[in-house]
C-alpha positions in Angstrom: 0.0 0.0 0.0 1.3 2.9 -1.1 1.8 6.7 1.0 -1.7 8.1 -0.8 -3.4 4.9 0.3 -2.0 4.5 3.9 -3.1 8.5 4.1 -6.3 8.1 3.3 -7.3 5.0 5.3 -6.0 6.7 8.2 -7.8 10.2 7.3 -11.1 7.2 7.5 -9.9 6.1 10.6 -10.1 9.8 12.1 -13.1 10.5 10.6 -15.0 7.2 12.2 -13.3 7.8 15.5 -14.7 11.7 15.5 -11.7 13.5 15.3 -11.7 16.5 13.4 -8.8 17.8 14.1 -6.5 15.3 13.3 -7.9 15.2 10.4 -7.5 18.1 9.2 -4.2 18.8 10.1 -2.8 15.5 9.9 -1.4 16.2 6.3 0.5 19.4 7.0 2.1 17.4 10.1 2.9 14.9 7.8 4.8 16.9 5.5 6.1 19.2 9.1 7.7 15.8 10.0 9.4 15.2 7.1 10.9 18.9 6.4 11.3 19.6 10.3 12.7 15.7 10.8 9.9 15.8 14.0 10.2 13.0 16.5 6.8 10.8 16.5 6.0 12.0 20.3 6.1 15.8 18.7 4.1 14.3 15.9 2.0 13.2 18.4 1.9 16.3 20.2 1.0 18.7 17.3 -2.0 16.2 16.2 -3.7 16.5 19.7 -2.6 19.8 20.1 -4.9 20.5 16.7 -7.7 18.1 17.9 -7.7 20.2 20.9 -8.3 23.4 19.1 -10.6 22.3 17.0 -13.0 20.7 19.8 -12.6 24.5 22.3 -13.6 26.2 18.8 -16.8 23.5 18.5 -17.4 24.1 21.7 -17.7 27.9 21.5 -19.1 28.0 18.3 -22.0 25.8 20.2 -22.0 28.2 23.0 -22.5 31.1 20.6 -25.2 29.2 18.7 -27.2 27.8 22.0 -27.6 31.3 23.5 -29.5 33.0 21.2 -28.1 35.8 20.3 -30.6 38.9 18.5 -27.7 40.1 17.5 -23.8 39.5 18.0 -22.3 42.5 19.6 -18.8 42.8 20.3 -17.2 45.3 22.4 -14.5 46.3 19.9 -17.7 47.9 18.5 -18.7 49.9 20.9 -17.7 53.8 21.3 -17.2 54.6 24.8 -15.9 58.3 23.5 -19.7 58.9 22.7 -21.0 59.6 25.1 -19.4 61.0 29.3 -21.8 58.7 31.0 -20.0 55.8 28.6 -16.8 57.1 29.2 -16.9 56.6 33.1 -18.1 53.3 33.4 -15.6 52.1 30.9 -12.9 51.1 33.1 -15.4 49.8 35.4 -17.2 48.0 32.8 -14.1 46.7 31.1 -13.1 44.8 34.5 -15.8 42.4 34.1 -14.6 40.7 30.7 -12.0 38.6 33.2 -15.2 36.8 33.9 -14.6 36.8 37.4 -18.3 38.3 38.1 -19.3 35.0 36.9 -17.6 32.4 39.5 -18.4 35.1 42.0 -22.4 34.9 41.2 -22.6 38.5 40.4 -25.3 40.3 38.1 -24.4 43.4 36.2 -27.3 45.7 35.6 -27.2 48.3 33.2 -30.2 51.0 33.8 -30.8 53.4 30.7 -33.1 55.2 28.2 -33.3 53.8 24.8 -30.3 53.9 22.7 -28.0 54.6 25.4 -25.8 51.2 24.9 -26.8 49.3 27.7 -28.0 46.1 25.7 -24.8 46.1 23.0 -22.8 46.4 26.3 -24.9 43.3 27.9 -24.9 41.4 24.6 -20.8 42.1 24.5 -20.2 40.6 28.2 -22.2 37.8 27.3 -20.6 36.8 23.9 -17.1 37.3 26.2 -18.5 34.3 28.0 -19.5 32.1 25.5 -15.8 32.9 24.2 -14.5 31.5 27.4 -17.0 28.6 27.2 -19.5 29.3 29.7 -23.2 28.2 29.1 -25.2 31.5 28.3 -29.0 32.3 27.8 -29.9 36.0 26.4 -33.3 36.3 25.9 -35.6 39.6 26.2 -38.0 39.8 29.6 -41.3 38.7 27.3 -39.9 36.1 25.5 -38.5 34.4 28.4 -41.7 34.9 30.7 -44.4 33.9 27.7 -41.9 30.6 26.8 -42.2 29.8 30.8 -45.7 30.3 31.2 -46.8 28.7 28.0 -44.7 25.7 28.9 -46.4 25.2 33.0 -49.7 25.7 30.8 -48.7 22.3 29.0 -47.3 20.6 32.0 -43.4 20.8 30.6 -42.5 23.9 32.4 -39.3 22.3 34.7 -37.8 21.1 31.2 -37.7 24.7 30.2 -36.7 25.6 33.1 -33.7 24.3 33.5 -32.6 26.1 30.5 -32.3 29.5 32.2 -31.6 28.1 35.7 -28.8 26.3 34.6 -27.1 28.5 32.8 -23.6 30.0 33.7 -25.0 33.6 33.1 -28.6 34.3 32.0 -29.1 37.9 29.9 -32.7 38.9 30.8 -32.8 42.1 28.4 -36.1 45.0 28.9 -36.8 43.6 32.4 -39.3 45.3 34.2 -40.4 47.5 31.2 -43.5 46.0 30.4 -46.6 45.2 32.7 -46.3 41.9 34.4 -49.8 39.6 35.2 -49.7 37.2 38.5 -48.5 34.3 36.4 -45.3 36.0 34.9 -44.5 37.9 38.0 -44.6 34.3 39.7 -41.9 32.8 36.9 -39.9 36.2 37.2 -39.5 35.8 40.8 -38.8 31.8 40.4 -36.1 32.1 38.1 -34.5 35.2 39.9 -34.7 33.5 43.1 -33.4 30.3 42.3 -30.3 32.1 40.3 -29.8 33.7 43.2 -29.9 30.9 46.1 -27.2 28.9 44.1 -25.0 31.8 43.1 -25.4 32.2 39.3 -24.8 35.4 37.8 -27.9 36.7 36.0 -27.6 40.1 34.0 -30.4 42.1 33.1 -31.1 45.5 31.3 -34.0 47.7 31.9 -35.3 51.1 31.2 -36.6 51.7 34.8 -34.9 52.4 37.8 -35.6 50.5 40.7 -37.9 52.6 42.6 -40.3 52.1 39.2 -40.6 48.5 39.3 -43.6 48.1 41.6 -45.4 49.4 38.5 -45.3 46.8 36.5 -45.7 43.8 38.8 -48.9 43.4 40.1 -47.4 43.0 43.7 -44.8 45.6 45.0 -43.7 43.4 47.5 -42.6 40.9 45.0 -41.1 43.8 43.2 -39.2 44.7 45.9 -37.9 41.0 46.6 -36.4 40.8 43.1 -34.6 43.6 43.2 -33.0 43.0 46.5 -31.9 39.6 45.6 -30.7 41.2 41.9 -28.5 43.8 43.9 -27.2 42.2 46.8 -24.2 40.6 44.8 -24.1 43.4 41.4 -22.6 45.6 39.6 -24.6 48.4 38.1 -24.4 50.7 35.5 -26.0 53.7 34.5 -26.3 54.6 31.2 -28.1 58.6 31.6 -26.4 60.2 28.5 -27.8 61.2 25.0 -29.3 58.5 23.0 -26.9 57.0 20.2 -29.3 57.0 17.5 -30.4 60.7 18.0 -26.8 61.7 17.6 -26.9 62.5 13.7 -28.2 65.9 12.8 
């Protein structure tokens, strides 16, 4: 059997046994051995070493794909320089993208008007994550709340649960913007409390301050509850400047 034929069956081999990687590279290394003289364990070495890159970049391209993204938003993007109520959260804001907020169960909240950044700059942090292969959920406050409620109305609801309890970080995006009924106020509280007892960082954005959110839940004490347990452990943001959007003339 000949070099061509010998590649090949192996190139079968690593395809059966599911691994990409080798695959792929196993070729070039090949042809690295022969102009680099490699030993076999470096041969070795540079094959996993390429299997192991290629399974972190499936993983994260997974991560990325699972959480739902609207929109990717990266922070490379993002004009600090806009805007001085950007500008002095920036260093404070740029601290969290070591992740450490996350192993620490903390929630960043970003409070703003319309336009002001605070979702791109939640959507950013939580792309950083899935970059670092941590299990994130971003979904809007509606979406999540209707999914939940139609799901205990068909009996499946601690399935779809699970999905934004388990999660490493959960985005909730336009909490507490739009009127709650008992049901969804109920879910809101379950999955905030349950986040909360077992340490897992949740991170929300909202147009209202605090002091507003008894508006929209039909009981203010429950209101009051969620925030509490959504500041105890945070780091918040306020986002008070002019609205990017309205910036042209």
């Amino acid at each position: 059997m000949n070099f061509d034929d010998d590649l090949s069956l192996l190139l079968d081999k690593l395809k059966w046994l599911r691994l990409p990687g080798m695959k792929n590279a196993v070729k070039a290394v090949l042809e690295a051995q022969t102009k680099s003289n490699l030993t076999t364990l470096e041969v070795i070495h540079r094959l996993c070493d390429e299997e192991k890159e290629s399974r972190i970049s499936s993983a994260i391209k997974r991560r990325i794909s699972d959480a739902r993204f609207p929109e990717i938003n990266t922070i490379d993007q993002f004009n600090f320089d806009f805007d001085s109520s950007r500008k002095k959260l920036r260093a404070r804001y740029l601290a969290l993208h070591d992740l450490s907020f996350i192993e620490q169960g903390q929630n960043p909240i970003f409070i703003g008007t319309p336009g002001t950044g605070k979702t791109f700059l939640a959507r950013s942090l939580a792309h950083k994550a899935c970059q670092h292969n941590k299990r994130v959920v971003c979904a809007s406050a509606p979406r999540m709340l209707n999914e939940l409620h139609g799901a205990e109305l068909h009996g499946a609801l601690d399935a779809k649960l699970r999905r934004y309890l388990k999660a490493d970080l959960l985005l909730i995006d336009d909490f507490a913007v739009l009127a709650m009924d008992t049901a969804q106020a109920k879910l809101a509280y379950h999955v905030i409390s349950e986040r909360y007892d077992h340490r897992r960082s949740t991170m929300i954005t909202t147009n209202r301050v605090f002091k507003d959110w008894p508006k929209v839940f039909p009981d203010a004490l429950n209101a009051e509850v969620i925030a509490k347990r959504l500041t105890e452990r945070c780091e918040h943001f306020l986002l008070d400047g002019k609205a990017f959007f309205s910036a042209k003339p």
